[in-house]
N, C-alpha and C positions, 0 to 999 in steps of 0.2 A: 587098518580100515577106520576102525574109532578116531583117529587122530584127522584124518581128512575127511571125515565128516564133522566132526568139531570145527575144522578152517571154512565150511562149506555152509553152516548156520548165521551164521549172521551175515553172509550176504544173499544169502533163501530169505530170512528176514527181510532186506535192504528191498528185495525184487517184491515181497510180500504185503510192505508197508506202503508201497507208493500208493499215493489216494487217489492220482486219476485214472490210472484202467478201475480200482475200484467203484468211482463216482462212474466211470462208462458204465459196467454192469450193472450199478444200480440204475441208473437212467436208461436202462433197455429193458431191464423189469420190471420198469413203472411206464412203459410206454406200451400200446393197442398189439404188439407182437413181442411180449415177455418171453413167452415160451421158446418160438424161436431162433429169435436176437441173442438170449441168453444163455443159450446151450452153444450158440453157434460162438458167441466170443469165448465161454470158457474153451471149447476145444482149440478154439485158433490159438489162446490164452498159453496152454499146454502144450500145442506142438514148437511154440515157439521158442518157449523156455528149453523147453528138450533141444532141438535143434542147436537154439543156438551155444549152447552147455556142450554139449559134444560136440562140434566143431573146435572149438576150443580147447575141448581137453584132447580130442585128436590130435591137432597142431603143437601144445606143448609136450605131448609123450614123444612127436618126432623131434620134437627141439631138445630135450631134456631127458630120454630115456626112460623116465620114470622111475630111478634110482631111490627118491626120496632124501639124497645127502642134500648139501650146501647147493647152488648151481649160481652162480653168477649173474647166468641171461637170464634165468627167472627171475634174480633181484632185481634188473631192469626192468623187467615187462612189467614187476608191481611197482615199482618206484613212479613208472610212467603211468601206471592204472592209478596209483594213489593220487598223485598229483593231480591227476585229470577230475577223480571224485572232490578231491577239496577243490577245485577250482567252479565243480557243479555248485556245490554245498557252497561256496561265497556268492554265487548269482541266482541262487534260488532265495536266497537269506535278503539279499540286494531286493528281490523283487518281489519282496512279500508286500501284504497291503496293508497300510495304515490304517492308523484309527478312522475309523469312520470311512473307509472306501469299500467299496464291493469289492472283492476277490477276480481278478478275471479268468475267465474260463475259453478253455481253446473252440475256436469256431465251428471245429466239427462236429461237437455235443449236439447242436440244432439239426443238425443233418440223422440221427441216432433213431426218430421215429421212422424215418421210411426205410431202413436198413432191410434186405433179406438175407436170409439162413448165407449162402455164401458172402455175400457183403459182411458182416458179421464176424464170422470165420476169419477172413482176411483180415479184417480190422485188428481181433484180439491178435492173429499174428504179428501183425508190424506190430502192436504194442508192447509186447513182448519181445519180437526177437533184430525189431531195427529200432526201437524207442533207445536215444543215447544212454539215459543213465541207466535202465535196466540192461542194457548190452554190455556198457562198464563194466556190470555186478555179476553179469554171467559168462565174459570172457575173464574176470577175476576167480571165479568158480572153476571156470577149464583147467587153470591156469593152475589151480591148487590140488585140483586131481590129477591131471596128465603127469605132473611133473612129483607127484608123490605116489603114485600107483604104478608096478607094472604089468598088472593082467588087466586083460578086458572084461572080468567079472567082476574083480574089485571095483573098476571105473563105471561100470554100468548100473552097480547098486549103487554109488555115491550120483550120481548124476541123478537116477533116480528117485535122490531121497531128494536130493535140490529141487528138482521138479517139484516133486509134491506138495513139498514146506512152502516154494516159492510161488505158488498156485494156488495156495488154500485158502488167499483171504478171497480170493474171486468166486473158487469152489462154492465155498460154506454159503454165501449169500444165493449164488444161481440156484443149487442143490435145494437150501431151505425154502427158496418162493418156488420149486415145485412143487413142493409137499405140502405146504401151509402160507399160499398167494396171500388170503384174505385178513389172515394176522401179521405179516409182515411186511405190507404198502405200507403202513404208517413210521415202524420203527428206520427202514431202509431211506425214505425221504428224510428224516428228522440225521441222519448216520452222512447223506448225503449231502446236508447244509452245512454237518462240522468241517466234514472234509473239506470240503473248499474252501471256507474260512482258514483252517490249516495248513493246509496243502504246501506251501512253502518253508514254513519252518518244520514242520515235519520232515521235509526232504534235508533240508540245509542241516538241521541235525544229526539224522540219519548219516546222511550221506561224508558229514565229518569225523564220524564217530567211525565210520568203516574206512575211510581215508587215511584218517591216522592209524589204526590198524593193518592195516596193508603197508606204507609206508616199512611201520617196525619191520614187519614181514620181512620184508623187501632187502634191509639193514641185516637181518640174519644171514642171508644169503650168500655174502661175502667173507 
């Protein structure tokens, strides 16, 4: 159990660290329906993660048994997930912004004030569970439980903990602006402008740093 949740941390991290569902949540907290824009994406936020993490590890414990030894098809399936992340991680890096450009930001941020509780909802799920590179990180995630666990208890507290971990950077901010709104509009805004200034070489790194670790992975297999 230790060992596959050790493979299942830094791509909880991976799914954890992306700045744009972050900058969404924060731009639903700082908009005229905080409260419930921002309860509504963390829970879409979460069934996503979940969903789509079990899916996943469902389809590699039929593929793979759940043995834990060597498996072959699993060293494809990451060889092909790793490839695919270094190939994100060179066109997020490609399309970072220059000195002196504004960062652009996807068109539907503008849309984020008129949002309701279901709208909301949905939103945080597809960012979570059809956004590419988070779907990467969490059919990477399946891929490391199904195929190393063979009970559905062991795979259900590892999935588990992925959720959690992979959910907390959204958590922590909706969670804290219910408790304490009025102290943190300023720090969330200010949290909000690095991010997107960021937002690409964050990912590009990220996302090459778990690339080539998958990859190795991948290489053991055989």
């Amino acid at each position: 159990m230790g060992a596959v949740i050790g493979e299942v941390l830094p791509l909880a991290l991976g799914v954890a660290i992306s700045p744009i569902p972050i900058i969404a949540a924060i731009l639903m907290l700082l908009s005229p329906r905080a409260r419930v824009t921002g309860v509504g994406f963390l829970l879409g936020w979460v069934l996503g993660i979940l969903v789509a993490s079990s899916i996943f590890t469902l389809l590699s414990a039929s593929l793979t048994g759940g043995d834990g030894g060597p498996q072959p098809v699993v060293g494809v399936i990451q060889l092909v997930l790793g490839a695919l992340l270094l190939l994100t991680a060179v066109r997020s890096w490609r399309g970072r912004p220059r000195d002196g450009e504004e960062p652009a930001m996807p068109a539907w941020m503008g849309a984020i004030d008129k949002m309701s509780l279901p709208m909301a909802l949905g939103f945080g799920f597809l960012m979570s569970a059809v956004n590419p590179k988070n779907l990467l990180l969490a059919a990477s995630a399946g891929l490391a439980i199904g195929s190393a666990t063979s009970d559905a208890g062991s795979a259900a507290i590892a999935i588990a903990v992925f959720t959690v971990l992979a959910a907390s950077t959204v958590a922590v901010p909706v969670i804290g602006y219910l408790v304490a709104a009025d102290r943190l509009r300023g720090p969330l805004d200010s949290l909000r402008g690095w991010l997107a200034s960021n937002n690409a070489v964050i990912m590009a790194v990220l996302l090459l740093v778990i690339g080539v670790s998958l990859v190795g992975k991948a290489l053991g297999q055989f």
